[in-house]
C-alpha positions in Angstrom: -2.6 6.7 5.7 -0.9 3.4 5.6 2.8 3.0 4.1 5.5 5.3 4.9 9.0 6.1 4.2 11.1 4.3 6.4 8.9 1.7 7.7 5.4 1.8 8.6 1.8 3.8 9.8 0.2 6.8 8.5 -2.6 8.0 6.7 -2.3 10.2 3.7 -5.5 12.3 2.0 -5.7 8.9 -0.3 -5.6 6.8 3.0 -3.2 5.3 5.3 -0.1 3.8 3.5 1.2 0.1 3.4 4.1 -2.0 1.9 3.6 -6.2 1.8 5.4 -9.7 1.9 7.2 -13.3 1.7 10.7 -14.3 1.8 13.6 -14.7 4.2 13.9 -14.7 7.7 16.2 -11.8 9.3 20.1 -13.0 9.5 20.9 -13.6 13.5 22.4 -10.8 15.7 24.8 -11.5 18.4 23.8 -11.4 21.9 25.6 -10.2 24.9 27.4 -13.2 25.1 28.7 -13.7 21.9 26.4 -15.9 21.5 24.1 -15.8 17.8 20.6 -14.7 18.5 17.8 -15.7 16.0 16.3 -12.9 14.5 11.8 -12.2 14.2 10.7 -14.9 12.8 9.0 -14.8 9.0 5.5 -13.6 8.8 2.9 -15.2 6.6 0.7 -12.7 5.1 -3.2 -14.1 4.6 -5.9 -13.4 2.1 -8.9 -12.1 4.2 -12.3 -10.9 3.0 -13.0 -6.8 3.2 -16.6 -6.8 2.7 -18.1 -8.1 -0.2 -16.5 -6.7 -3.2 -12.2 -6.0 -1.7 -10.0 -8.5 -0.7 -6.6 -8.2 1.2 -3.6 -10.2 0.1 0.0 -10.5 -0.4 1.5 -8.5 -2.9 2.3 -10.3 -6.1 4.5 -9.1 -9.2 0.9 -8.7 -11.1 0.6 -5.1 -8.9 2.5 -3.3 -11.2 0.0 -1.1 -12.2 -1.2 -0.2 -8.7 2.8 1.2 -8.2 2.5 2.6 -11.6 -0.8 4.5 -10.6 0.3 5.7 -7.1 4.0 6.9 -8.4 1.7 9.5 -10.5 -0.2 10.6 -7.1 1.1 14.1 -6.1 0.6 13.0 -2.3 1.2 8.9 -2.1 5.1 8.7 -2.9 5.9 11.8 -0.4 5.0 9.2 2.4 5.5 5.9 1.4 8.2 3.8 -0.5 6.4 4.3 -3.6 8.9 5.6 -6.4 8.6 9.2 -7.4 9.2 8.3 -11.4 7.6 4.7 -12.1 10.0 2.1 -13.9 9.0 -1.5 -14.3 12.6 -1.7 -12.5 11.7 0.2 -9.4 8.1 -1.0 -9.1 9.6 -4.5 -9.1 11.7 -3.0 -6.4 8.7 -1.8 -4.4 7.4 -5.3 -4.5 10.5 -7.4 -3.3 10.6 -4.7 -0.3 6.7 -5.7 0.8 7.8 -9.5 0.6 10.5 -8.4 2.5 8.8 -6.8 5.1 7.4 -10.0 6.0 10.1 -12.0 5.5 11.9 -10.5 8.5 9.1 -10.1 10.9 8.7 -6.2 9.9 5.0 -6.4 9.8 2.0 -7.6 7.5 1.7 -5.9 4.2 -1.3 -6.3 1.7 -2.7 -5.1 -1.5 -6.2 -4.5 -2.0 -8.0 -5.6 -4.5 -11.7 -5.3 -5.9 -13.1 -8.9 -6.0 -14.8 -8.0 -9.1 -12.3 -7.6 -12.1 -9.2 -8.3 -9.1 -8.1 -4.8 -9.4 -5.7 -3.5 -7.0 -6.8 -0.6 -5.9 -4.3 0.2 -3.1 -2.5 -0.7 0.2 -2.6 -1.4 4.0 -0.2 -3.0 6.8 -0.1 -3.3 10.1 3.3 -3.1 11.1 5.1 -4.5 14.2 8.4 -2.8 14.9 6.6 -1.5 18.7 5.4 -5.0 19.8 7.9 -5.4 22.3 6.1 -2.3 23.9 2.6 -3.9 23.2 1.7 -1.8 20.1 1.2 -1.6 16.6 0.6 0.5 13.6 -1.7 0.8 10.6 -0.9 2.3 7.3 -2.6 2.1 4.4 -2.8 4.3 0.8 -5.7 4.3 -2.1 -4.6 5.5 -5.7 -7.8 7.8 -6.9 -9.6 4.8 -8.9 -10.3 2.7 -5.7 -11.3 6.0 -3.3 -15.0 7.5 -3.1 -16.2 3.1 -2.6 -15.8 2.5 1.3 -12.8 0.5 0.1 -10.5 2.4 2.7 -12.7 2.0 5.9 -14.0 -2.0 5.2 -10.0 -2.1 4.7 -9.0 -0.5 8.0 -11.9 -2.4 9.9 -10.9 -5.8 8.8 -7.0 -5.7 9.8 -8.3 -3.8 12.7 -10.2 -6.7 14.0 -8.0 -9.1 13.1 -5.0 -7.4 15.2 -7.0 -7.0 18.2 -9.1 -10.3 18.2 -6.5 -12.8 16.0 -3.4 -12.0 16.6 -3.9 -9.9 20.4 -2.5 -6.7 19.9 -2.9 -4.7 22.9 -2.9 -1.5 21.1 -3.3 -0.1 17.8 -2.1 3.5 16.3 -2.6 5.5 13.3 -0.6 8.8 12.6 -2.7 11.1 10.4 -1.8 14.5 8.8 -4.3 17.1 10.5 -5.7 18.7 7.3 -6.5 15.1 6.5 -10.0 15.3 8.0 -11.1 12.3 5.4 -8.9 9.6 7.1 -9.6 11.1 10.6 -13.2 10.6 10.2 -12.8 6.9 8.8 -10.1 6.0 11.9 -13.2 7.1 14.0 -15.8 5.1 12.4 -13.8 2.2 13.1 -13.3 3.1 16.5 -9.7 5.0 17.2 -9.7 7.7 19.6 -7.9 10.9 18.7 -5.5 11.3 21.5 -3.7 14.5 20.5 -0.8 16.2 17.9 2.5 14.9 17.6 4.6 18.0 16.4 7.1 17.4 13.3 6.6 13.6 13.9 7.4 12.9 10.2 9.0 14.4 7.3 6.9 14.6 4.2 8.9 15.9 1.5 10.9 18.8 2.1 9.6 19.2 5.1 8.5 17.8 8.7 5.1 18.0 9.5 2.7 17.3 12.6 0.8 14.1 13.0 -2.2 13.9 14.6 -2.3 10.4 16.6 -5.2 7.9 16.6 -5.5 4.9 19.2 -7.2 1.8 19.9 -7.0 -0.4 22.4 -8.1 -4.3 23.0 -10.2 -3.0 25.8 -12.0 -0.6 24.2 -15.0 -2.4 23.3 -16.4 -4.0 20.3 -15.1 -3.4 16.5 -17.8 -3.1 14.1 -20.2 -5.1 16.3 -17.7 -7.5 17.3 -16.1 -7.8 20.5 -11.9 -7.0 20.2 -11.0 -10.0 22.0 -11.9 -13.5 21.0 -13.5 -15.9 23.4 
C-alpha cells in the first residue's frame, strides 16, 4: 500500500504504505573529478486537504499512537519501517526517519489525519528515488480505525493529482500484493492501469512475493475530473 521496507511504494490489505519528513539536506558525493557534488536538495512536505473530513501533513512527534497502532497490525510492519514491537523509543525512531526522508530529497511523506478530532489514521508518500527516469511511486498504509471511511482512496487521489499536475511527474506507480483486490480496486478508481505481475518483486517477511504493478501517466487523461496537467 504505501510505505515499505527499504524505501518506498506498495500497497498492503490496510493500503499502500508511507514514511514522512523535515530536516537535513544529504551530505555531498564526489564527482568524477574529484570535485564535491551537492546532494537532492531538502523537500518541504505540505499540508493539503483530502476531502472534507482527512488532511495530509508532515509527521509530527504527536503520531505516536498511529506507530503504536500499526506496530500491532499483523500485515503493516511486514512491509514498511513500522517496528514489529512498539517502544516510545522506536516509534520516535520511525518518526525522525519520515523527516528524514524529506530532508534528503528521498520523497514526500505524510500522515493522515481526520479533520475532526485530528486523528491520525495512517500513512502515504510519494517517493522519488526513479525521477531521474521520469517516475514515481505511491505508498500508503491505514491502521484498522481509519479503514471502511474512503479515507485511503480521497488519500491516494489527492497526492495523485498533485504529482501529476503540481509537481509534473511524468509517471506514477503503485506495487500491490495480488490477493489485495481492496487496494487494486481503489488504484483503479483513481485511474492507474494494471499493467501486469512483477514476480518476487519484494520480500514480505520471510518470504518474496509477487507484485502486481499499477501505472499512471500525465497523459492519461483527467484525475477525478481534473485534467493531470495544469494549464
Amino acid at each position: 500500500m504505501a510505505d515499505r521496507k527499504p524505501d518506498a511504494p506498495r500497497n498492503p490489505a490496510p493500503g499502500p504504505r508511507s514514511d514522512s519528513a523535515t530536516g537535513s539536506r544529504a551530505g555531498p558525493g564526489a564527482g568524477t573529478d574529484g570535485a564535491a557534488r551537492p546532494g537532492p536538495d531538502p523537500l518541504t512536505v505540505p499540508s493539503m486537504s483530502a476531502g472534507p473530513d482527512f488532511v495530509l501533513r508532515p509527521w509530527e512527534m504527536s503520531d505516536l499512537s498511529l506507530v503504536r497502532e500499526a506496530a500491532q497490525d499483523r500485515y503493516i510492519p511486514l512491509i514498511t519501517t513500522i517496528p514489529p514491537r512498539y517502544s516510545e523509543e522506536a516509534a520516535e525512531a520511525f518518526v525522525r526517519r519520515q523527516w528524514d526522508r524529506a530532508a534528503t530529497g528521498a520523497g514526500y511523506p505524510f500522515a493522515i489525519v481526520r479533520s475532526r478530532d485530528r486523528r491520525p489514521v495512517g500513512s502515504i508518500g510519494l517517493w522519488l528515488r526513479d525521477l531521474p527516469e521520469g517516475r514515481a511511486s505511491i505508498g500508503y498504509w491505514m491502521v484498522a480505525s481509519g479503514r471502511g471511511q474512503g479515507v485511503t482512496r480521497a488519500a491516494l487521489r489527492t497526492v495523485t493529482g498533485w504529482a501529476l499536475r503540481d509537481l509534473g511527474v511524468p509517471r506514477l506507480q503503485l506495487f500491490i500484493e495480488p490477493w489485495n483486490t481492496a487496494s487494486a480496486r481503489i488504484a483503479e478508481d483513481v485511474g492507474y492501469r494494471h499493467e501486469g505481475v512483477l514476480r518476487g518483486w519484494q520480500q514480505v517477511g520471510d518470504e518474496r512475493r509477487d507484485m502486481a504493478v499499477y501505472g499512471l501517466l500525465n497523459s492519461d487523461g483527467p484525475v477525478d475530473g481534473r485534467a493531470a496537467t495544469a494549464d
